[in-house]
C-alpha positions in Angstrom: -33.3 15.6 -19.3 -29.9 16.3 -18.4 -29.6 19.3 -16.2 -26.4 21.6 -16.7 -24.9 23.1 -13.6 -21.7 24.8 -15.6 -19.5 27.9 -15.9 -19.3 28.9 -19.4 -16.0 30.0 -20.3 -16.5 32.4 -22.6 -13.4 33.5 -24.4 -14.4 36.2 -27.5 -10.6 37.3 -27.2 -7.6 35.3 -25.8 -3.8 35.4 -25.9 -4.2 33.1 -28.6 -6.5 35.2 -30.7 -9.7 36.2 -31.8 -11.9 33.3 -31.8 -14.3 32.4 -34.6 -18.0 31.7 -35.2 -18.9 28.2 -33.9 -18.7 25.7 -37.0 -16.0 28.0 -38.4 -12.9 26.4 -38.8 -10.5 28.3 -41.0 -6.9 28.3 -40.3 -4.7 30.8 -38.3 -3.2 33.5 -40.4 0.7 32.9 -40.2 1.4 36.9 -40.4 -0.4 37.5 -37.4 2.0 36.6 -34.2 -1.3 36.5 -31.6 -3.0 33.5 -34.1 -3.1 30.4 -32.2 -1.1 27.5 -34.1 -3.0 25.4 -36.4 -4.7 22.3 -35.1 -5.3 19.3 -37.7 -6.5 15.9 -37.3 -9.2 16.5 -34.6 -12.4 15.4 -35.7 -15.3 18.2 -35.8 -18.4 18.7 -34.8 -21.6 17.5 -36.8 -24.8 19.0 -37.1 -26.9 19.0 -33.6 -23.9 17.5 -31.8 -22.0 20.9 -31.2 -22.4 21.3 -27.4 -19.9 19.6 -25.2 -20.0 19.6 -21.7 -16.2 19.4 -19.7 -16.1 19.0 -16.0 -12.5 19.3 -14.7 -11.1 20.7 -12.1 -10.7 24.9 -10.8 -6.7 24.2 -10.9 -6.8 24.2 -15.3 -9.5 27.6 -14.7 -7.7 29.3 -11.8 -3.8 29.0 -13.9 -5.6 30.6 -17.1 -5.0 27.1 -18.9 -8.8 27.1 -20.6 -8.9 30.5 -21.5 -6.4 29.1 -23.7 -7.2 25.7 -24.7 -10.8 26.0 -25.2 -11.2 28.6 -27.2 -8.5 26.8 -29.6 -10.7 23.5 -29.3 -13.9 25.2 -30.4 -11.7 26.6 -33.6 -10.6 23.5 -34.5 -13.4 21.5 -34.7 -16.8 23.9 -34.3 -17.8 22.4 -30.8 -19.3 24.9 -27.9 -17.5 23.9 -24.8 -19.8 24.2 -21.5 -17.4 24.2 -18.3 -17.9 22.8 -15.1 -15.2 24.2 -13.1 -15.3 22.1 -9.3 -13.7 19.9 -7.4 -12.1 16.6 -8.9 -14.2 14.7 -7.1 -17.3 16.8 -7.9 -16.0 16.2 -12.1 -15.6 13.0 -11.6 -19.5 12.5 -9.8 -20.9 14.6 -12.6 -19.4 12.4 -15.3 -20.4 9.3 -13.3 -24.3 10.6 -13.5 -23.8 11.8 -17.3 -24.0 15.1 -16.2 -20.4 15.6 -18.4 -19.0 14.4 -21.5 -15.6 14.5 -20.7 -13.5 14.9 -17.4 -9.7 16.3 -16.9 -8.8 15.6 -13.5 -6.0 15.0 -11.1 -6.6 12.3 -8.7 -4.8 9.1 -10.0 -6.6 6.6 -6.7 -9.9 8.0 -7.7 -9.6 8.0 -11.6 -8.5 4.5 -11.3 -12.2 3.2 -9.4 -14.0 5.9 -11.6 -12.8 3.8 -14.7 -13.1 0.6 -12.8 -16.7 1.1 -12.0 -17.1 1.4 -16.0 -17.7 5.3 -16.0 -15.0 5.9 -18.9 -13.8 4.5 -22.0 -10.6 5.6 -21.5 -7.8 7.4 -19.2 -5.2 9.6 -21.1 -1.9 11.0 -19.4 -2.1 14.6 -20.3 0.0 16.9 -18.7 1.7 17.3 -14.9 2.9 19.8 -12.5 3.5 19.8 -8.9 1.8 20.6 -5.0 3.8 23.1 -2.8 2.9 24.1 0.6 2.6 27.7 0.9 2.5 29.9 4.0 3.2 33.7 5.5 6.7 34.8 5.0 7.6 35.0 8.2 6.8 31.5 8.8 6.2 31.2 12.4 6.4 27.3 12.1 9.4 27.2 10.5 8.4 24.9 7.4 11.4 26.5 5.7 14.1 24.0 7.0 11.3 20.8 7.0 12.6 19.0 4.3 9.3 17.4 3.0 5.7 17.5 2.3 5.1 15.0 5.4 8.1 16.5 7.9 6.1 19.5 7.3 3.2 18.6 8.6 4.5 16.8 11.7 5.7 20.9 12.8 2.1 22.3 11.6 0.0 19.3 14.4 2.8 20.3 16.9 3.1 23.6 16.8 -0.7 23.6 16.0 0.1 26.4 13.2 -3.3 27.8 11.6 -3.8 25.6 8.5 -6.4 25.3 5.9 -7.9 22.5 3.9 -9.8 22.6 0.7 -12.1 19.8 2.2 -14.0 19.4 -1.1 -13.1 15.8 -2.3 -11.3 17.9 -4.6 -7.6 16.0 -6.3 -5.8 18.7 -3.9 -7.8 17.6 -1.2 -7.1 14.2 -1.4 -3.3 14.5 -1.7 -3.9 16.4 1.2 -5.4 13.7 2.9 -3.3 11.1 2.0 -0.4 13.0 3.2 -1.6 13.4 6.5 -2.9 9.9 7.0 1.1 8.8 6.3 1.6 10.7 8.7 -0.4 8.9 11.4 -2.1 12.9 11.9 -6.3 13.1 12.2 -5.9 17.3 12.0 -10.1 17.5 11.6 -11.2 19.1 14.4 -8.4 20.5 15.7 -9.1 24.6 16.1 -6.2 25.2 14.1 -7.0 23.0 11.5 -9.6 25.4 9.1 -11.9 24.1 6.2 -12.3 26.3 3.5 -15.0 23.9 1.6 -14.2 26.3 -1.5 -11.8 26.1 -4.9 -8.1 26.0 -4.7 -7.9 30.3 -5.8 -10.6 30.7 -2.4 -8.4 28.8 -0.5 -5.8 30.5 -1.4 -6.8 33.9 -0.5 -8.4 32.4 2.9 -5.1 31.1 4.3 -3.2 34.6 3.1 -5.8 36.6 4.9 -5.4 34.3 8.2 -1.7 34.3 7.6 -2.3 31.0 7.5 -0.6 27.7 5.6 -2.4 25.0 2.9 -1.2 23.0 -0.1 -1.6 24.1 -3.5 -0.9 23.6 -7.0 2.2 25.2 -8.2 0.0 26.6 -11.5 -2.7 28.3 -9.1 -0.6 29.9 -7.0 2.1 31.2 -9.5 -1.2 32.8 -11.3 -2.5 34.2 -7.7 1.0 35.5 -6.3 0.7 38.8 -7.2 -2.1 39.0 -5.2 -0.7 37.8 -1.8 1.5 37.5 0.9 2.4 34.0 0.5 5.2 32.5 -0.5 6.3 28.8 -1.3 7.8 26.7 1.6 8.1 23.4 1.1 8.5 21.6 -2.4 10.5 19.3 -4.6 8.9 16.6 -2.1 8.2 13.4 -4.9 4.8 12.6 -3.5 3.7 16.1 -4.3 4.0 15.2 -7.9 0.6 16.9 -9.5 -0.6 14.5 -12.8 -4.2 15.1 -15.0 -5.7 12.6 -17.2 -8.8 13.2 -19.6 -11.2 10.7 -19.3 -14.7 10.4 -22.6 -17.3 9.7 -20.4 -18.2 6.0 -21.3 -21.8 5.9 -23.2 -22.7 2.9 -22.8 -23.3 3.3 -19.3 -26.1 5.9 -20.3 -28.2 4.0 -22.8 -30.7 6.8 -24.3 -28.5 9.9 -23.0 -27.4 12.7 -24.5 -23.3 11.7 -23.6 -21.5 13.4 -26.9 -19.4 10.4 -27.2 -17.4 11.8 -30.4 -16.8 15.2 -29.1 -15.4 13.8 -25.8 -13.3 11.9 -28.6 -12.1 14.7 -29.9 -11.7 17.0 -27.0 -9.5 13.7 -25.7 -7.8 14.0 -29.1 -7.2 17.6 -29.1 -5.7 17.5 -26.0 -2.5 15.2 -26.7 -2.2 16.5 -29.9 1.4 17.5 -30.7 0.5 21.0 -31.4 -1.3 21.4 -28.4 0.9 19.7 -25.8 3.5 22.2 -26.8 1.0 24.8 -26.6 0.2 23.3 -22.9 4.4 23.3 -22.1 4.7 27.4 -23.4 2.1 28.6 -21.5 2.9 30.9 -18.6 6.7 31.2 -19.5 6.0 34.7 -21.0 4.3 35.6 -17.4 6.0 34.0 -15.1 9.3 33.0 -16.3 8.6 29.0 -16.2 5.7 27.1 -17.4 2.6 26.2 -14.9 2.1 22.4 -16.3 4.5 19.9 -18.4 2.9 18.0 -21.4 2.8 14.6 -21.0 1.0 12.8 -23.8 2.6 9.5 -24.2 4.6 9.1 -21.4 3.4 6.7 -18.3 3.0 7.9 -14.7 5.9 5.6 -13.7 8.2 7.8 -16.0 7.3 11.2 -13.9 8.5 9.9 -11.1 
């Protein structure tokens, strides 16, 4: 029996509109302006295959994204999406035990083994944003005047400026990583050098209380800034480029399971649907005055730089 360890996103009411009964599929009315758009060509659910279980990462729940996109899924097609909101690389081990149906991660290294090791049936370029470092306004390092993601860095170990790390395996924690490694910098360990072990929107709030600095996702912390002190220091950097894939759990790895194959499909489907990637490149312009993620369906990584 497949044990479900989720966070269900429940959205009765969203910015896109009052959702409907699950099976219930009728289309938007055009007259009214808070409808979601209408969503064709996505396959929907059959009888006892409704419940489909997304792991993905707390970047896509922090920004607000699923309160948008999932409640438009289950309209669409009738399924009941159960949410696992964690780490990439805790998505990525729940999906790898058939814990998940479908994944949407950002971690390119790791997605790569996860689909080498025959986990998936497929990896999808969905959408991108970008990593920024974030810190107090005063900035007692002086990360302002850095320059890059890695430059950056080099001051925080000298200076020994309070830092903090996700340190959850998480896609954000491993860009982390990988940044300090380039560097030829161990920081674990080091007093100043603080692991928060939670979800980017914890961390967040951790290094603003300890006036401290971290990396984040640009989507996560323009949904969080009203709420701090922090303010973006360092960005533009290439190698803090920010990409997610969705990946259908492969079923063949889990002869006897319960892996909803065909609504991973469609939630895959849905995803890079037209419709929906423009619905994916609108949102948070009305908030914040520039979108949190850029829709990417058909592109290659090599083209985003």
């Amino acid at each position: 029996m497949r044990i479900w360890t989720v966070i269900v996103v429940v959205a009765l009411t969203t910015v896109m509109g009052c959702a409907q009964p699950t099976g219930s599929t009728p289309p938007a009315p055009q007259d009214d302006p808070g409808a979601s758009p209408v969503v064709s060509g996505i396959p929907t659910a059959q009888p006892g295959q409704a419940q489909l279980v997304l792991a993905t990462t707390t970047s896509t729940q922090d920004s607000g994204l699923l309160d948008v996109l999932v409640p438009a899924f289950e309209r669409a097609t009738g399924y009941e999406v159960k949410t696992v909101s964690v780490g990439t690389g805790q998505a990525l081990a729940l999906g790898a035990r058939g814990e998940a149906d479908v994944v949407l991660v950002h971690a390119p290294e790791a997605e790569h083994q996860w689909m080498a090791e025959g986990n998936g049936i497929e990896r999808r370029l969905v959408m991108h944003n970008d990593f920024v470092i974030v810190g107090p306004p005063a900035d007692p390092a002086g990360l302002r005047t850095a320059g890059s993601a890695g430059a950056a860095l080099q001051v925080i170990a000298v200076k020994q400026a309070a830092w903090v790390s996700r340190d959850d395996n998480s896609g954000t924690d491993q860009l982390e990583k990988q940044l300090w490694k380039a560097e030829g910098l161990s920081p674990a360990g080091q007093p100043w050098y603080l692991a928060s072990g939670q979800g980017m929107g914890a961390t967040l709030t951790l290094a603003d209380q300890k006036d401290a600095y971290t990396v984040t996702d640009r989507a996560t912390y323009l949904a969080r800034q009203g709420a701090m002190q922090s303010v973006i220091l360092v960005e533009g950097d290439p190698r803090l480029l920010n990409i997610y894939h969705v990946m259908p759990v492969n079923p063949a790895k889990f002869p006897g399971s319960r892996i909803n194959s065909q609504g991973a499909g469609a939630f895959a489907d849905f995803i890079v649907n037209p419709t929906v990637q423009q619905m994916i490149g609108e949102f948070g312009k009305d908030k914040y005055g520039q979108p949190l993620f850029f829709p990417d369906a058909g592109k290659t990584e090599e083209s985003l730089g």
